[in-house]
N, C-alpha and C positions, 0 to 999 in steps of 0.2 A: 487924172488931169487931162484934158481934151490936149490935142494935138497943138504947137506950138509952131505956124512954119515959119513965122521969122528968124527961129532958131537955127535953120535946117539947112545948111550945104551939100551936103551927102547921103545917098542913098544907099543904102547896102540892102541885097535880097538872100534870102536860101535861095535853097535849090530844089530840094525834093518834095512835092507837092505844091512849091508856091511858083516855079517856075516852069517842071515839066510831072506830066501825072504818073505818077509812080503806079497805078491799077493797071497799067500795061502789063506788069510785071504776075498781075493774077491772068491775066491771059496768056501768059507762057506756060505759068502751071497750068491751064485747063487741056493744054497738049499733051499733058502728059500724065494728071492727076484729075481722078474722078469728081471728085470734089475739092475744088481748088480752094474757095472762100475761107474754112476756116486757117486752111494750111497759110495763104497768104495773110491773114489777119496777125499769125501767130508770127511767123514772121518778119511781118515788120514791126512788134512790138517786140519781140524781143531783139531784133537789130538795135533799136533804140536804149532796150534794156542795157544792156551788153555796155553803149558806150557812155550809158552813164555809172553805170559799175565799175569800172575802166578808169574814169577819173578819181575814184574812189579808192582805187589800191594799185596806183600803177602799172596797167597792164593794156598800157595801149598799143594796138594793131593799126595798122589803115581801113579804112572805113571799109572798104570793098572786100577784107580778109571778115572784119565784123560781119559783115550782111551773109556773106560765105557762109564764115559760121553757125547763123541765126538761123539759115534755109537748113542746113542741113537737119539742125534741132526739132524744125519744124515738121519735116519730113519723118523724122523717126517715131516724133507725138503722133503721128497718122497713119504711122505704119506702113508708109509709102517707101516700096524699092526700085530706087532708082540709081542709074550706075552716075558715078563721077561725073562724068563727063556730059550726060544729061541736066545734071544738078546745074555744072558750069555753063550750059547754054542759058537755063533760065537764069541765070546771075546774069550773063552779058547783056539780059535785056535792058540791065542800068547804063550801057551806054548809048542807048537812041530811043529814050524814054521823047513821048510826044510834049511839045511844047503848048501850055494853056494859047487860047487865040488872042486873049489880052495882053500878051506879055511882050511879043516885039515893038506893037506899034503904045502900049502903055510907057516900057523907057522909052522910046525915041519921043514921047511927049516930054519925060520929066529931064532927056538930053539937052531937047531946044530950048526946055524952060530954065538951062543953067545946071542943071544938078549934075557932077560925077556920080557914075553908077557904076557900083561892085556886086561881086558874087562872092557872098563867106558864108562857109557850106561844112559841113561834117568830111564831107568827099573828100577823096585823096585827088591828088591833082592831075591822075591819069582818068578817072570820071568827069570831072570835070571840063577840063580840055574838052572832052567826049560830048557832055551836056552844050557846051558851049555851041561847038560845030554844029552838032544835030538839030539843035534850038534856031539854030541860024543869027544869035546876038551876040557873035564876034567882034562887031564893029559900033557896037554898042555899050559892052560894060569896059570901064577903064581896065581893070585886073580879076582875075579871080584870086579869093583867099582862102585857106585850105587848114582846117585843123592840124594837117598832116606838120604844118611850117613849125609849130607849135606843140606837137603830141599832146593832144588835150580838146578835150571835145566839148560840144554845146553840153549843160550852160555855161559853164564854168566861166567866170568873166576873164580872166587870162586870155583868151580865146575873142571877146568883144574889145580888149584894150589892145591888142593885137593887130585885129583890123582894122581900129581909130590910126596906130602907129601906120600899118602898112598902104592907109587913103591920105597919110600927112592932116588929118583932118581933126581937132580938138575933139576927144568923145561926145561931148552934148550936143555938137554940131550935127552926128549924124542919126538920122533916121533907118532902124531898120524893118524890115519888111518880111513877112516870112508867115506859112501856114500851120507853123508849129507851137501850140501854147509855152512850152518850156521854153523854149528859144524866143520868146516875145517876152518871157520874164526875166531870162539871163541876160537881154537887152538892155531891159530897162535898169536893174539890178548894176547893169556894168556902167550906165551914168549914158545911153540913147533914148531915145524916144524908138516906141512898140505900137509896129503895125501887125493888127493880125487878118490876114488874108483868109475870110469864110468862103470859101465857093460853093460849102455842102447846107449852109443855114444848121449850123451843129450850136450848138450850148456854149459858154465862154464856162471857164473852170470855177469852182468854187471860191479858190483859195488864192494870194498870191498878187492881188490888186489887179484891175482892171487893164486893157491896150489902150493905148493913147489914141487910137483910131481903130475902126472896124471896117474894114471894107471887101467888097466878093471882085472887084476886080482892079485894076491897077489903072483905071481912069479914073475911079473914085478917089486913090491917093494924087494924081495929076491936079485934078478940080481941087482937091484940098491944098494942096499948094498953089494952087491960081493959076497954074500953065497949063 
């Protein structure tokens, strides 16, 4: 079903990819790893892997001990030896990950056109904080919301009804936004409306019904909402 915005009070966005670009983070490995590419590839799927398994048999961590985790795994697939502490530099590049150029001046569009604008993210709330500063749209999103509030991660809807509680905003009201195909289905699944943010021109998935919007940058949700 095409996008609906006379429904829509609220915006809610991720974070990782649809906010700031997480391939920084294969350029910390290239400092230190000959071939970064596959190592970073591995890594952040199985980051992902991790916290959807997690909701699965109760064994949630904070995001940032996940991602930990997941580099380290990756490292070992590649045979890369690297001491601790090097590992841990290239993790902290998750807190000053760069910000897409669309994304300050896109919410302060969807700001002046009326909408509250949140951040509900996998992140624990000490990246986030992080993301927020670094991003420079501190004075932009109403709250950030953090799986961490909840132990329970994307998609699982506990985690979208969550956020509808924590914006005070009836769940159908809100629109979420985000570059992650899971997270645009555990959106929709939780009773939002699913924007999925393309900036690579990549494929929409098989399975799991279509986003209510497609768009490569956050003026094209602005214009869709008429502000």
């Amino acid at each position: 079903m095409p996008l609906q915005p006379e429904r829509i009070s609220t915006v809610t966005f991720d974070s990782y990819s649809t906010l700031v670009d997480v391939d920084a983070a294969e350029q910390a490995l290239a400092e230190r790893v000959d071939d970064p590419e596959p190592v970073s590839k591995l890594w952040r799927a199985r980051s992902l892997e991790y916290t959807f398994v997690a909701n699965q048999i109760d064994a949630y961590q904070p995001f940032y001990e996940m991602n930990r985790d997941a580099l380290q795994y990756a490292l070992d697939v590649y045979d890369v030896d690297i001491g601790t502490d090097e590992r841990d530099e290239i993790l902290a590049v998750y807190h000053e990950l760069d910000v897409f150029d669309d994304v300050r001046a896109g919410i302060e569009r969807l700001r002046e056109g009326g909408y509250d604008c949140y951040v509900v993210s996998n992140g624990n709330p000490e990246m986030l904080d992080s993301m927020v500063d670094h991003a420079n749209i501190g004075d932009l999103v109403a709250d950030t919301i953090s799986a961490d509030e909840v132990r329970t991660f994307k998609p699982a809807a506990e985690l979208y009804r969550h956020a509808a509680a924590r914006t005070g905003t009836p769940i159908d009201e809100i629109v979420h936004v985000t570059a992650g195909w899971f997270d645009v289905m555990g959106a929709r699944h939780a009773g939002m409306q699913g924007v999925w943010v393309d900036r690579k021109g990549s494929p929409w998935e098989t399975f799991g019904g279509d986003p209510d919007l497609t768009i490569e940058t956050f003026f094209e949700l602005a214009e869709a909402l008429g502000v």
